[in-house]
N, C-alpha and C positions, 0 to 999 in steps of 0.2 A: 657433396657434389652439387654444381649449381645449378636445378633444374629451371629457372628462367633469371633474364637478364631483363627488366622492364621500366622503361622510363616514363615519368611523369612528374610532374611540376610540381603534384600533391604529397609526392612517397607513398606515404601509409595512410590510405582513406578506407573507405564500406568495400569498394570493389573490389582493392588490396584482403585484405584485411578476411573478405568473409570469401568472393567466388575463387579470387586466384590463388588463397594456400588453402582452399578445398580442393579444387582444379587438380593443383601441384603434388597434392598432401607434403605441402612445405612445413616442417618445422622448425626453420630459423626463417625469418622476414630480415633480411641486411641490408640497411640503410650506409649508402659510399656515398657521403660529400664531405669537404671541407669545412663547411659553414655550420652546417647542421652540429659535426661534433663538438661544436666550439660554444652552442648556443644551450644554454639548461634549461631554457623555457620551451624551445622549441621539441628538444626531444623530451622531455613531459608530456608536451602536448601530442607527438605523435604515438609514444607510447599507447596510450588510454584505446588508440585504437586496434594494438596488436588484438588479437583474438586469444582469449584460456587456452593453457596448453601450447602456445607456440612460443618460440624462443626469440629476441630480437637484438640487435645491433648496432653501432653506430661508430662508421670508420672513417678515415679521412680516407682518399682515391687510394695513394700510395698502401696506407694499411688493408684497403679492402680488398685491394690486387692480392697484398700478401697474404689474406685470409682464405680466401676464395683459390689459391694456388696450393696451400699449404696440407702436407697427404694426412696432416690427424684430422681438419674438417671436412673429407670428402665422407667421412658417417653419415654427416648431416643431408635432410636436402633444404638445400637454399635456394630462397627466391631476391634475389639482388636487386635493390631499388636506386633508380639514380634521377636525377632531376633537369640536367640539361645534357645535351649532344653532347659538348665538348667528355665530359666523364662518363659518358656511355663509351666514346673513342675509346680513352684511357683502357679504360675496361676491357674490351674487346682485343685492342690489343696487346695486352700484358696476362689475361687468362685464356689460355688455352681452349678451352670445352666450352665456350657462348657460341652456340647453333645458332642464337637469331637475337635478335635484339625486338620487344615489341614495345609500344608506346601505346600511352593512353591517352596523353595530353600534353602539349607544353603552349600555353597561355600567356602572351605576352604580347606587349606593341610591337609586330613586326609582321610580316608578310604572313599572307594567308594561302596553307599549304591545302588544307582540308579540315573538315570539320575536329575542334579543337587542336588543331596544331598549325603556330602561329611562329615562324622560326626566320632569322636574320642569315644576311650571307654567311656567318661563320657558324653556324648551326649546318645549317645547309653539308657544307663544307667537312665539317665533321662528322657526318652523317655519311654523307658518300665517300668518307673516309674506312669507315665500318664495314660498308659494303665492299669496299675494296678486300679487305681481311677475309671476307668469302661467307663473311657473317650476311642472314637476310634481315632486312628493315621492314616494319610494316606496323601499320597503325591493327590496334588488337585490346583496346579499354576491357572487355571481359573476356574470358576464356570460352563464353558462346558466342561471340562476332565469329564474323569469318576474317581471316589477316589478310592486310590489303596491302601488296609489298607497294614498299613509296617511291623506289629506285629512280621510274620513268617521273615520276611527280617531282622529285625533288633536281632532278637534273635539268628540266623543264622550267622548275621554278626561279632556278640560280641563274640560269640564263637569259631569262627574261629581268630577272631584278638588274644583272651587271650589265644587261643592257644587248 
């Protein structure tokens, strides 16, 4: 079962890692991108930071949809890691059961939404995509913030960038 859907630019860091699969009591951490699965250095590197005792991941979008769909892993509880809008969309709309989608960061050269999230018109766009799905969007880096849904922020923001 996937008890959270959470984006961040990092994946798997301290915050990940140690408040949100206490938070969750997640025992799989799953990492859905493309790039990541392709890369041996990189999931090394994020590995080191899963926590003892928890199980982890590494799928491309289309495999993670099918993991996260699939009724032998509804045992597990998962916390599904993704790193930009666009494959949060994917996500969102291919699994059934994501109640919200929360974000912790995404860091990049592009417009400034709110503190650490920095997102381009197709971000944007993909974003209020999610929303559309009935899925709720809100910035959320630990499980004791309070969620800050971004709907008005992000609609606000696209239309001022396109002008």
């Amino acid at each position: 079962m996937i008890k959270a859907l959470h984006l961040d630019d990092r994946l798997i860091h301290g915050q990940v890692a140690i408040s949100w699969t206490r938070f969750l009591d997640a025992n799989v951490l799953l990492v859905i991108n493309d790039e990541v699965v392709k890369n041996e250095l990189r999931k090394k590197t994020l590995k080191m930071a899963v926590p003892p005792g928890v199980k982890y991941g590494f799928r491309s979008v289309e495999d993670g949809i099918a993991f996260l769909n699939a009724p032998e892993n509804q045992k597990y509880k998962i916390m599904a890691l993704v790193s930009d809008p666009q494959d949060a969309a994917k996500v969102c709309k291919g699994v059934k059961d994501v109640q919200r989608l929360t974000i912790g960061g995404v860091r990049k050269r592009a417009e400034y939404i709110t503190d650490n999230l920095n997102l381009t018109n197709e971000d944007m766009k993909a974003l209020l995509e999610v929303i559309k799905t009935g899925v709720a969007v809100g910035m959320l880096p630990t499980p004791s913030d309070k969620f800050v849904n971004l709907e008005k922020l992000l609609v606000k923001a696209l239309k001022n960038q396109e002008g």
